[in-house]
C-alpha positions in Angstrom: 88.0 75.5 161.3 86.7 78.6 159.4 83.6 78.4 157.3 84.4 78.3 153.8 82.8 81.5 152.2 79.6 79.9 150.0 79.4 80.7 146.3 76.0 82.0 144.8 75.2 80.0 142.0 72.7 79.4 140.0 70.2 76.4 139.8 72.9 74.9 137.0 75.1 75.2 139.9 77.0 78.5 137.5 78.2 81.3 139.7 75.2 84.3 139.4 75.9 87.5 137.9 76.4 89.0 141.3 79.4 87.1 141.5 81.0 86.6 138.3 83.0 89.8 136.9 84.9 90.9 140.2 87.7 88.6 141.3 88.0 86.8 137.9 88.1 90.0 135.6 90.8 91.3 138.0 92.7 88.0 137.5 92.5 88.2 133.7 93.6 92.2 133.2 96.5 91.6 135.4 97.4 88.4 133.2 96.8 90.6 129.8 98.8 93.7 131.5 101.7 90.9 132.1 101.7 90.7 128.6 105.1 92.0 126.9 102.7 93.3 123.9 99.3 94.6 123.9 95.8 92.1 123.4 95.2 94.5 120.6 98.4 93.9 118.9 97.8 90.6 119.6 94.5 90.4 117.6 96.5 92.3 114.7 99.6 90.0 114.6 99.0 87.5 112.0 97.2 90.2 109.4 100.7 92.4 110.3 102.9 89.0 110.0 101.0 88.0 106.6 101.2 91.6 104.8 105.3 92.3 106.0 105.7 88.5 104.2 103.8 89.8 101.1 105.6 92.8 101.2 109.1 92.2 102.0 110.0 89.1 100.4 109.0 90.6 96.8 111.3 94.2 97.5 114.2 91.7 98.5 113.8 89.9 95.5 113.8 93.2 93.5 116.8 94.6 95.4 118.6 91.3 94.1 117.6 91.9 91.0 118.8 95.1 90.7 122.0 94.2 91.2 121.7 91.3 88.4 122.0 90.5 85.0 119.2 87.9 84.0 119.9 85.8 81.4 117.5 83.0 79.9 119.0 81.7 77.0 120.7 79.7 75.8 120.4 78.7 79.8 119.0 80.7 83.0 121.8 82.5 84.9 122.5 85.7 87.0 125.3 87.7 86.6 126.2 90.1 89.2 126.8 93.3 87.8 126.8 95.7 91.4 125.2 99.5 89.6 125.6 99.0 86.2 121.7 98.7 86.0 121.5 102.0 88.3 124.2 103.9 86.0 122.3 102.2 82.8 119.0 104.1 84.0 120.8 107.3 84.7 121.8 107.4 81.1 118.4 106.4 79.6 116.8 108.8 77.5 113.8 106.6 77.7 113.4 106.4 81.4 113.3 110.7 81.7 110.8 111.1 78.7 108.6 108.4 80.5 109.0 110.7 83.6 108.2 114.2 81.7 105.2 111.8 80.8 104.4 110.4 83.9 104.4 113.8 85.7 101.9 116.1 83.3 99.9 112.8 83.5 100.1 112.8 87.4 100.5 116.1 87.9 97.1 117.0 85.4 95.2 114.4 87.3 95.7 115.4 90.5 94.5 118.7 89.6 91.7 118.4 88.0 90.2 115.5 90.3 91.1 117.4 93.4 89.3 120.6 91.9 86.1 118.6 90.9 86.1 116.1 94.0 86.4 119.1 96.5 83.5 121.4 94.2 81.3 117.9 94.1 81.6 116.9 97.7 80.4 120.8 99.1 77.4 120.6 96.5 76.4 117.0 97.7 76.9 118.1 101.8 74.8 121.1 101.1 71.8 118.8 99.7 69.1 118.5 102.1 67.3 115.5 100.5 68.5 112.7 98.5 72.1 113.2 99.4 72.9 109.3 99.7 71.0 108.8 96.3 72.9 111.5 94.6 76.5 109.9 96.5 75.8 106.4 95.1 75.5 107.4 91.7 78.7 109.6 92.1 80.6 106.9 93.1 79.7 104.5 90.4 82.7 104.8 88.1 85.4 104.0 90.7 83.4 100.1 91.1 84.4 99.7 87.7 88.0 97.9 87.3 90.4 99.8 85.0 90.8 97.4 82.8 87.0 97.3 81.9 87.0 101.7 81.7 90.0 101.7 79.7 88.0 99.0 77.0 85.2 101.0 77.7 86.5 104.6 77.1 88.3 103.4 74.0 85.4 102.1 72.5 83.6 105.9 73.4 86.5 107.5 71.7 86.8 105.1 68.7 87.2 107.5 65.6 84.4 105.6 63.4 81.3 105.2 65.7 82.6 106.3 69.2 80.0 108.5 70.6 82.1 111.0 72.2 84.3 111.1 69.3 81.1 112.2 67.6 80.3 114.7 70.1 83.6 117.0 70.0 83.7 116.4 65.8 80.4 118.2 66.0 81.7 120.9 67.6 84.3 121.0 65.0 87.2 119.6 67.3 89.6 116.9 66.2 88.0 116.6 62.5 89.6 113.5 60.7 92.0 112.5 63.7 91.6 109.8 65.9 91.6 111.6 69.6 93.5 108.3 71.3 95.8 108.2 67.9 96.4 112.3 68.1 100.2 113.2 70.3 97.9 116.5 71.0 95.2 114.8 72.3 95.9 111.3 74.0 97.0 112.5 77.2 94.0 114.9 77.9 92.0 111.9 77.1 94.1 109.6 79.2 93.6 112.4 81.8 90.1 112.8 81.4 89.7 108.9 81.9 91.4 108.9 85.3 89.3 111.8 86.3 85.9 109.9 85.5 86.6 107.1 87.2 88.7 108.0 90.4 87.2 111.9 91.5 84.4 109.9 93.5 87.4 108.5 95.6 88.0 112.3 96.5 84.7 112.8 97.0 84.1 110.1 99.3 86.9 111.4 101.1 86.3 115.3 101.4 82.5 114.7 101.9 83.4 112.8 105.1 85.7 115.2 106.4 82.9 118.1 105.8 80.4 116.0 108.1 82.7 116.3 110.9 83.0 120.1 110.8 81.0 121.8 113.5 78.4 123.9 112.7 79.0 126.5 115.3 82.4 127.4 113.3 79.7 127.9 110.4 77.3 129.9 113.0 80.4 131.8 114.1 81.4 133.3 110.4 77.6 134.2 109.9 77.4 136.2 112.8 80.7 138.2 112.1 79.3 138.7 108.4 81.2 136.4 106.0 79.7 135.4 102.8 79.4 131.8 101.6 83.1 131.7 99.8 84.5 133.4 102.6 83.4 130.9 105.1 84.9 128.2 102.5 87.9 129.9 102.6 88.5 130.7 106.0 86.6 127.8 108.0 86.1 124.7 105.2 89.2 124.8 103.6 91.5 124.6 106.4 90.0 122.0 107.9 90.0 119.9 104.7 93.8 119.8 104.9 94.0 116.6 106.4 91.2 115.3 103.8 93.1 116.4 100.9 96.5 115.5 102.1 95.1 111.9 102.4 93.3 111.9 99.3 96.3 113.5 96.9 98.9 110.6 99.2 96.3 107.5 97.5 95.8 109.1 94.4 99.7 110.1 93.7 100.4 106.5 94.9 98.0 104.9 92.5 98.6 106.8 89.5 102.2 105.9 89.6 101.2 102.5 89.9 98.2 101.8 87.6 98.8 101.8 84.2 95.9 99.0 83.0 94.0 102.0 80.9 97.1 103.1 79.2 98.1 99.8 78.3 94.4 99.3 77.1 94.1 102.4 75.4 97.1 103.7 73.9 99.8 101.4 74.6 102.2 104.1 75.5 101.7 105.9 72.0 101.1 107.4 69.7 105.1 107.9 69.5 105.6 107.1 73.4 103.9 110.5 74.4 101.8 108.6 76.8 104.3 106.1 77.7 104.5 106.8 81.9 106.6 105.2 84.1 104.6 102.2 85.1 104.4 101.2 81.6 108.3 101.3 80.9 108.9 99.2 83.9 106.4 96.6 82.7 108.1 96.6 79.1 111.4 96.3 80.3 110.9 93.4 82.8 108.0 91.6 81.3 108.2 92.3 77.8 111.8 92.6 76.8 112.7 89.7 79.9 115.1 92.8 81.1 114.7 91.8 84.6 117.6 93.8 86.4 117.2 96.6 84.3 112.9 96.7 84.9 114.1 96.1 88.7 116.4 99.6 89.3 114.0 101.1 87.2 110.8 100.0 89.5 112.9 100.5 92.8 113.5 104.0 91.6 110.0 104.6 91.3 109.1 103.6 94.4 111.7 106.1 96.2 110.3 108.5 94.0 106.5 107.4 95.0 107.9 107.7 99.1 109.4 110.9 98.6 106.4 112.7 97.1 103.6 111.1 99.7 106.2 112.5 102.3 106.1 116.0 100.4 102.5 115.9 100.3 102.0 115.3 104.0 104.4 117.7 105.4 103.3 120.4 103.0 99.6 119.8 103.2 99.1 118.9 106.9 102.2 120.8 108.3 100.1 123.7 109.3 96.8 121.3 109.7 96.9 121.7 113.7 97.2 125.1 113.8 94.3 125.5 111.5 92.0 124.0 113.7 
């Protein structure tokens, strides 16, 4: 009878090192290859499970919804009613001002933080010492909840002891009008507010994407003679596409959203000039109990939401690989 081939263990009688790793790891892969999904997936599986549950179930409900008429008195019932809600929001005045709104407040936004967050992030990548001190006080605004900037801003901007309302009367701007209570004036505000608290978020994001840039590109330009904005233009910029796409998708998506500092602030006044979107969707389903109507309304907006993050990706990164 053969010799049975001896083990080498250890004194606790474990298999040594020498052993352990060859025939076992082989067994293992091949079970984890046999697997009809990856180990990775795997690992990822109930977070993926838990956030389609959290996100599907509520768009079903609003989809039903939609197509409903909600009624709570004198008892609860629901009253199909197919696109009436759909043909009802065509024919709203009230839902296109709120858009007219909604997009100078977007659009405004977008531009200004982009501008600032892209001119903030080169100046902080170009400082040589300090540059994590000089971040962390950057960020500090967007660790602030909205709800708390929004109390916070309109006590800054309150007509009788606001301090910044102060500051623009002495330079002879907004004399005797309340800049929050002002149709010429609420939505810059509301603009500026967003800008304060959410350009770090840009930064954080651009400033990331400028670390990764090599410096031979950089070494490259010098030697062929281009200036400072030249090699912004023709070597940073380009490669910040996929930064800036990324960074315009989250903030789009949010400021369609968020509403917390409007509500705070204005409310949607003075004379619905700052009313967005957001806000009329909260009215109609949690203020006037118009729950089929707030639902066609909200599903709208979140076509709408799709349809521009898709926009900004294909325009903004379309040319992003031949760039680089």
């Amino acid at each position: 009878m053969a010799e049975q081939q001896s083990v080498p263990t250890t004194a606790a009688g474990i298999p040594s090192d020498a052993y352990v790793g060859k025939e076992p790891d082989d067994q293992g892969k091949a079970r984890l290859e046999s697997l009809p999904i990856s180990f990775e997936m795997l690992l990822l599986a109930p977070s993926i499970l838990t956030l389609a549950v959290l996100s599907i179930v509520p768009l079903a409900v609003m989809l039903w919804l939609s197509v409903m008429e909600v009624n709570f008195t004198p008892v609860n019932e629901q009253i199909f009613v197919g696109a009436e809600n759909y043909v009802e929001m065509v024919n709203d005045g009230g839902v296109w001002n709120a858009w007219q709104t909604t997009v100078v407040y977007v659009g405004g936004s977008l531009v200004l933080q982009l501008g600032l967050g892209v001119l903030v992030a080169v100046m902080l990548h170009r400082v040589i010492k300090g540059e994590n001190v000089f971040t962390s006080i950057v960020i500090m605004p967007m660790m602030i909840a909205p709800v708390v900037v929004g109390l916070l801003w309109q006590f800054l901007l309150d007509p009788s002891f606001g301090l910044y309302t102060y500051l623009v009367n002495q330079l002879g701007l907004f004399t005797n009008r309340p800049i929050l209570g002002d149709p010429d004036s609420a939505m810059t505000a509301l603009i500026l507010m967003d800008t304060w608290q959410w350009t770090p978020l840009i930064v954080l994001i651009v400033l990331a994407r400028l670390k990764g840039i090599p410096e031979h590109l950089y070494e490259a330009a010098r030697v062929d003679g281009a200036t400072g904005f030249t090699q912004f233009r023709y070597v940073t910029l380009p490669l910040l596409k996929p930064a800036i796409a990324i960074a315009l998708l989250l903030r789009s998506m949010d400021l369609m959203r968020y509403f917390a500092k409007v509500f705070i602030t204005t409310g949607g006044g003075p004379s619905n000039t700052t009313k967005i979107i957001g806000l009329y969707v909260y009215e109609q389903s949690l203020r006037f109990f118009n729950l089929g109507y707030g639902a066609a309304v909200g599903l709208f907006m979140l076509v709408v939401t799709v349809l521009m993050g898709l926009v900004f990706v294909e325009t903004i990164m379309g040319g992003a690989g031949d760039d680089e």
